[in-house]
Structures are given as C-alpha cells and as structure tokens.
N, C-alpha and C positions, 0 to 999 in steps of 0.2 A: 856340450858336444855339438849340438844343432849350431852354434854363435860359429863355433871352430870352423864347420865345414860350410858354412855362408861365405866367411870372409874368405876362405879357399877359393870358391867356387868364385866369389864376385872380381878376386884377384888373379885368375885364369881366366874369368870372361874378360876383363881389360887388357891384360896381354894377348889373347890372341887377338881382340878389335884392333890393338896397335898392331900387330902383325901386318893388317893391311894398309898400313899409313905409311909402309917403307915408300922410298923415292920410284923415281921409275928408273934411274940407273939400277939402283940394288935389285927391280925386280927382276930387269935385262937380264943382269947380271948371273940369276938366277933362272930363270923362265926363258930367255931370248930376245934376240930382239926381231924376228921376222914378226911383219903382221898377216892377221889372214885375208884369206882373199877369198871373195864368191866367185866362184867360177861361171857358173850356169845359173839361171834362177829361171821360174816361169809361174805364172800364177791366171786364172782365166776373170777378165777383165769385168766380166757381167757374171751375175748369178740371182738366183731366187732368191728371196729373203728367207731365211729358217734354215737354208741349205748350210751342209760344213764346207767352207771355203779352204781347199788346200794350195797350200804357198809351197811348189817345190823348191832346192836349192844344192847347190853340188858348192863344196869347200874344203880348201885346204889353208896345213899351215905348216911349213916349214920344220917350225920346233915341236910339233905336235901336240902345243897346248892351247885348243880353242877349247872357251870355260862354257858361254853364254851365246843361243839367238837370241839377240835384244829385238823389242817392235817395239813401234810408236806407232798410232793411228790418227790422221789430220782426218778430223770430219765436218766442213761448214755447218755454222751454225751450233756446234756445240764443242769445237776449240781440239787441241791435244790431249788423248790420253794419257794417262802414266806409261808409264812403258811397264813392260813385259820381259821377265827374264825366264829364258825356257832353259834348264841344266844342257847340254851337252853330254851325253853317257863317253866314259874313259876310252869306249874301244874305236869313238865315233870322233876322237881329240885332233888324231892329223892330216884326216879324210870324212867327209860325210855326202851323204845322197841320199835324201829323201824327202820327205813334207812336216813341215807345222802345219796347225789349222786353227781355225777362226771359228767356232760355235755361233754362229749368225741368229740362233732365236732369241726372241727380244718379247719378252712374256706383256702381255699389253699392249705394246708398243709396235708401231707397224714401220717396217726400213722399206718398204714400196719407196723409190724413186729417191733413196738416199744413194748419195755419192762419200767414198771414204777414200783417203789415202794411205796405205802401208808404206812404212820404213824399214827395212829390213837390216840389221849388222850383226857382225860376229864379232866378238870379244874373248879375248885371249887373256889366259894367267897374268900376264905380264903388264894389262889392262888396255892391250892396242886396240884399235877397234879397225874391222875391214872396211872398205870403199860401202856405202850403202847400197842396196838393190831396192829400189823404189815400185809399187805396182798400184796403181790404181782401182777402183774397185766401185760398179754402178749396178744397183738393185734394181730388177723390177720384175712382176711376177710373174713374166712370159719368156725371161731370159734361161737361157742352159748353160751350165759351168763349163769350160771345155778344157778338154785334155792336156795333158802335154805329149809331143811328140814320142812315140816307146822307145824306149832303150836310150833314153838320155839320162834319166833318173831312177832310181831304187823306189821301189815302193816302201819305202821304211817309215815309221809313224818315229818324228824328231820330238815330238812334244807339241804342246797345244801353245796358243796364244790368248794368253790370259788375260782376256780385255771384253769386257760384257757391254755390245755396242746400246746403244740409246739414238731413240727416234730424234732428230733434228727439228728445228723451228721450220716450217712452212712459210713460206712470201704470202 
C-alpha cells in the first residue's frame, strides 16, 4: 500500500512541476498578458547597521495577478546574492502599498561602512517581470533611516527579504 501511494504521490509531484514548464503564450493565454508595474517606491538611502531597513513600494497589474517581490542584493566585495522571493498575499494581487524589509543584523559581523545595492521586481503568474526599482543602501553607525513622505504609502508589512547580509572585504 505504502509502494501505491509513493508512486501516486511522485506521479502528481511531476505533473504539477510540468505545470510550470507551459510556454509563456499558454500562460498569457491563461494569466494575461499585462506586466506589472512599480508605481511609487522609496527606501531611505543611509541607516544603522542592526536597524530593519524598510523598502516601500506601490503596484499594480492590470490582470491582477502579481505572484512574487523578487530582491537581489549587489554588495562589493562579496558578489550577488541569491534572490529573494517574498509570496504576494491574493488580496494584495492587483494593487499593493506597502513595505518589505531587510533584517540588517549581522551576528559577528559588523556592516559599519558597508555599501549594498537592492533590486527590486514584481513578478506575475504569467512569469512577466515589472521595470526594476533599484535603491542603494550605505551603513554607518551615526546615520538615521528616513521616512517616506505620509500618505504615499500603506503602512502594510508585504513580507521580509530574505537575504542574511555578511560583512564585506576591507581595502
């Protein structure tokens, strides 16, 4: 019985991985074809190191299926991280306004006078990806995170960004 319900199970897990190898006509076809768009974004340029770095971001999609905030972080001296895929909640698919964030402590390790780059995109069903919103980012232990302007943005918690920074190479 246990053999039975293996190959079940391993023959439903390969179909539905195929599921996701349809073309991107099939998945237009299906999903749409508008891609999303960031509308607004703002993130504060300098911060502490330890501190939660919030990335705001206002977006839409047309078909109202954005899946994914993807990030990518460039940090001299220690390369590209993996990216980051943060869900999109269903009711946040054809509108959203609010922040990811970046968990900046770095256990051992000290980010004083490190420099980072975020990439920011949104990603739809259909697997389009939006225009990037790019924000720069310099540590140091006297700097203050600032704002964003009020009433541009929702204070709404989008999800984290899941990427555990590490101290860079010193000159």
């Amino acid at each position: 019985m246990n053999q039975k319900f293996l190959v079940v199970f391993i023959l439903l897990s390969l179909a539905l991985g195929c599921a996701g190898l349809e073309s991107l006509e099939v998945r237009e076809r299906i999903y749409g074809k508008e891609v999303p768009v960031i509308t607004q974004s703002f993130a504060s340029k300098q911060m502490r190191p330890g501190d939660t770095w919030k990335v705001y971001l206002n977006a839409s999609d047309p078909d109202g299926n954005m899946k994914y905030i993807v990030c990518t972080i460039q940090q001299p001296g220690v390369g590209v991280y993996s990216p980051s895929y943060t869900r999109i909640k269903e009711e946040n698919r054809k509108e959203l306004s609010g922040y990811i964030y970046l968990n900046t402590v770095s256990p051992g390790k000290l980010l004083n006078f490190v420099n980072l780059t975020l990439t920011v995109h949104i990603q739809d069903r259909a697997g389009h990806f939006s225009q990037p919103a790019i924000f720069p980012l310099s540590f140091h232990a006297r700097f203050i995170q600032e704002a964003p302007l009020q009433g541009v943005f929702k204070e709404q918690d989008l999800g984290p960004i899941m990427i555990t920074l590490r101290a860079g190479r010193r000159g």
